[in-house]
ROGUTOR-404845 format. One record per residue (C-alpha): x, y, z; residue number from 1; residue in three letters. Coordinates in nm, 2 decimals. Last residue first. Layout:
ATOM     xx     yy     zz   i  aa
ATOM      X      Y      Z NUM ala
...
end
This chain:
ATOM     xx     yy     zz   i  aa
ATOM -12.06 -22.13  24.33  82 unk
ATOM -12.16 -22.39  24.08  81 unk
ATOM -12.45 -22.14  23.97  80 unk
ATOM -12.27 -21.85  23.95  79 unk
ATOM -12.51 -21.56  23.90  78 unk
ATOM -12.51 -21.34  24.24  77 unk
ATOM -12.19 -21.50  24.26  76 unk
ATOM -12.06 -21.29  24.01  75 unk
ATOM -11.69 -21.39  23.90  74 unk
ATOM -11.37 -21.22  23.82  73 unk
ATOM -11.31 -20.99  23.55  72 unk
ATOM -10.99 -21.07  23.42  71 unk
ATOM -10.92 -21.39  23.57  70 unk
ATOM -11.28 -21.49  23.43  69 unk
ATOM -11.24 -21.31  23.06  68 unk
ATOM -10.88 -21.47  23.06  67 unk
ATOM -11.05 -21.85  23.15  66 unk
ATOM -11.27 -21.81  22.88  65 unk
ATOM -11.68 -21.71  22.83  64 unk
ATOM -11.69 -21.47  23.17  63 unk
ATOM -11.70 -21.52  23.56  62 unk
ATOM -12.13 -21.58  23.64  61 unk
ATOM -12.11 -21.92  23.50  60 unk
ATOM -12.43 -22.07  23.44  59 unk
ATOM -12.42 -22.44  23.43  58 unk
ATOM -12.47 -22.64  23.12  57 unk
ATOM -12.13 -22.75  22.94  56 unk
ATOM -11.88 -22.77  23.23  55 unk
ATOM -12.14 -22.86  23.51  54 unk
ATOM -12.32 -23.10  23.32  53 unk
ATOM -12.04 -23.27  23.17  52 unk
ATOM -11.89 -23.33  23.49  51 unk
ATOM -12.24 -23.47  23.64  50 unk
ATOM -12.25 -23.69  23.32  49 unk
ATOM -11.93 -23.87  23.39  48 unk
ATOM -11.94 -23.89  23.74  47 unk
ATOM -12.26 -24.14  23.69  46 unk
ATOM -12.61 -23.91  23.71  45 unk
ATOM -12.84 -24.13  23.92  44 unk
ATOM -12.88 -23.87  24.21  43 unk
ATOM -12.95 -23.61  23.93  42 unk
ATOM -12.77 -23.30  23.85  41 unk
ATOM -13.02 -23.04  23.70  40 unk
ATOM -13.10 -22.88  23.39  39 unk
ATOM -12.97 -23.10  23.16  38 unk
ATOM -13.22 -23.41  23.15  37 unk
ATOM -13.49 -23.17  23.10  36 unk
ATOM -13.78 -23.40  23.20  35 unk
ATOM -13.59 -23.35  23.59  34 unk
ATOM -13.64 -23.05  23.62  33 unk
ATOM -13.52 -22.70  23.73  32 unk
ATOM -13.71 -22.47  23.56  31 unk
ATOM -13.48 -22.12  23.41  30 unk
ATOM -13.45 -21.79  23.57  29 unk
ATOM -13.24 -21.91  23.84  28 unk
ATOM -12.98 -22.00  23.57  27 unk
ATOM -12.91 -22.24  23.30  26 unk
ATOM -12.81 -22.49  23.60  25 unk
ATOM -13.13 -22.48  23.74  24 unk
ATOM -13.14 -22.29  24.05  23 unk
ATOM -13.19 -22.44  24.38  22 unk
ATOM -13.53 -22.36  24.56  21 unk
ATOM -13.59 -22.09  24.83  20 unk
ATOM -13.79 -22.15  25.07  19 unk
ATOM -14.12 -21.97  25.26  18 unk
ATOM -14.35 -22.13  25.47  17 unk
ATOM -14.73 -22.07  25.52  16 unk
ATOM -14.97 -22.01  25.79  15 unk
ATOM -14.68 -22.10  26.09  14 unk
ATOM -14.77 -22.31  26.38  13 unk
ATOM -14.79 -22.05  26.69  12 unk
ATOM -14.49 -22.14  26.92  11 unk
ATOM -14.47 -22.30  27.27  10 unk
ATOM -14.18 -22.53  27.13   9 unk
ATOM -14.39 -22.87  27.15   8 unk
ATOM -14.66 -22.69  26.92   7 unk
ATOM -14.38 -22.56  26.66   6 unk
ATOM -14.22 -22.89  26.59   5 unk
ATOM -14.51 -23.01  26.37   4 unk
ATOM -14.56 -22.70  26.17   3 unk
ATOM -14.24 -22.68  26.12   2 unk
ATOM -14.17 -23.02  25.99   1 unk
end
């Protein structure tokens, strides 16, 4: 889209773009796909399966418990629902 937007704007079409994709829910380390049913939240997914996704799969950057997250608050650099 940029490169088609960029000629009626008086600007020089870009070479390449740069984005950053969504993490999987194990973590940005991990492959977001859709052949691993639990590594991402699909449009598909019923209510049911999203909430078990996100309580038993995503990458919490706030601790094991509840305490360890009160306690120690979270890191956003990690948290994937964040």
């Amino acid at each position: 889209m940029t490169r088609d937007v960029a000629d009626k704007l008086n600007y020089k079409k870009p070479a390449s773009i740069y984005s950053t994709f969504f993490p999987a829910l194990q973590g940005a380390k991990e492959k977001m796909s859709s052949s691993i049913p639990n590594s991402a939240i699909l449009v598909t997914d019923t209510p049911a399966e999203i909430k078990r996704k996100v309580n038993g799969f995503a990458l919490s950057g706030g601790g094991a418990t509840l305490e360890e997250h009160k306690k120690n608050g979270a890191d956003l650099e990690v948290d994937v629902p964040y």
